[in-house]
C-alpha positions in Angstrom: -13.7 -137.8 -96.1 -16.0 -135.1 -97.6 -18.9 -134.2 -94.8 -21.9 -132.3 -96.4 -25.2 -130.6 -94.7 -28.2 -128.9 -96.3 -28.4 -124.7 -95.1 -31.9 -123.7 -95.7 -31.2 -120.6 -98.3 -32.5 -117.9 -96.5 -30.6 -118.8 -93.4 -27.2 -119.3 -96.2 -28.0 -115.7 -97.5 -28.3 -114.2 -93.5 -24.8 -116.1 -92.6 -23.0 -114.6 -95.4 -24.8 -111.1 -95.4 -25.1 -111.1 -98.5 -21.2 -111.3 -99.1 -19.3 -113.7 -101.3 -18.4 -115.9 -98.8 -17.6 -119.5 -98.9 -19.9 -121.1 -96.4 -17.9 -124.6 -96.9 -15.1 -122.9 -96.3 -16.5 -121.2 -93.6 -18.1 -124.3 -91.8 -14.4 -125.7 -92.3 -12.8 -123.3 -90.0 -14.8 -123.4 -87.5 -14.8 -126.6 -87.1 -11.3 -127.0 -87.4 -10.8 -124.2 -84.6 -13.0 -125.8 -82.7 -11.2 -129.4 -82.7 -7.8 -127.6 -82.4 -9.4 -125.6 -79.0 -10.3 -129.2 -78.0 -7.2 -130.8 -78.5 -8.4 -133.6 -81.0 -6.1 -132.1 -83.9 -2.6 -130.0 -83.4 -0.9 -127.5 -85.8 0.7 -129.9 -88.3 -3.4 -130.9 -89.0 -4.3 -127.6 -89.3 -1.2 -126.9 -91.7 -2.3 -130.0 -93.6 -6.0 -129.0 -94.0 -5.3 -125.5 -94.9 -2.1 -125.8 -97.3 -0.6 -123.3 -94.3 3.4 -122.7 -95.1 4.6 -120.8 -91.8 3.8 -120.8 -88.2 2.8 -117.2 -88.2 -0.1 -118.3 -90.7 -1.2 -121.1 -88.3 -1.3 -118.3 -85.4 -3.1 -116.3 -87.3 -5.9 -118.7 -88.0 -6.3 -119.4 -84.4 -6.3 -115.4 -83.3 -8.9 -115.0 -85.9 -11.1 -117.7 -84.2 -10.2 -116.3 -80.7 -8.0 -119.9 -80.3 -5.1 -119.6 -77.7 -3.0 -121.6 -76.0 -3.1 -122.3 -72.6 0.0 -122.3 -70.5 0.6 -123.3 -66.8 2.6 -121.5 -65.3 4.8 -124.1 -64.5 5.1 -124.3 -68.2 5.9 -120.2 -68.9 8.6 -120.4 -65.4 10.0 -122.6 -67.6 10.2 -121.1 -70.3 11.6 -118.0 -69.0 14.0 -120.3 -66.9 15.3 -121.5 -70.5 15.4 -118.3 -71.9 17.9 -117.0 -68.8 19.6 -119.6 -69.0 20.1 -119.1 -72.9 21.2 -115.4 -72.2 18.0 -113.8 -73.2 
């Protein structure tokens, strides 16, 4: 599906600063981020959408859109529980 919307050019200009920046790109990501914040898409989308090859490039996205998981902390006893367990 290809979205498109029209950016009034001074407004374009302010967004970018005057920098070479990809506002598509740009518009992407955020919406992307936002969706993934949301739960509507998970990590394997995001790896598809941005051609991303590791996990620690997937992270990375989300820190740079201030994305993070939320954990219960049922979920994080657990974890810990596991990683006991495992000898860790």
């Amino acid at each position: 599906m290809e979205v498109s919307f029209h950016i009034p050019d001074d407004i374009a200009t302010r967004m970018t600063s005057g920098a070479a920046v990809d506002l598509s790109r740009h518009a992407l990501e955020a919406l992307a981020a936002e969706e993934y914040r949301q739960g509507k898409i998970h990590k394997p989308d995001l790896r598809r959408l941005f051609g991303f090859e590791t996990s620690y490039e997937i992270d990375g996205f989300l820190k740079a859109h201030n994305v993070y998981d939320d954990f219960t902390v049922e979920e994080i006893n657990h974890q810990v529980a596991t990683l006991e367990r495992l000898g860790f």
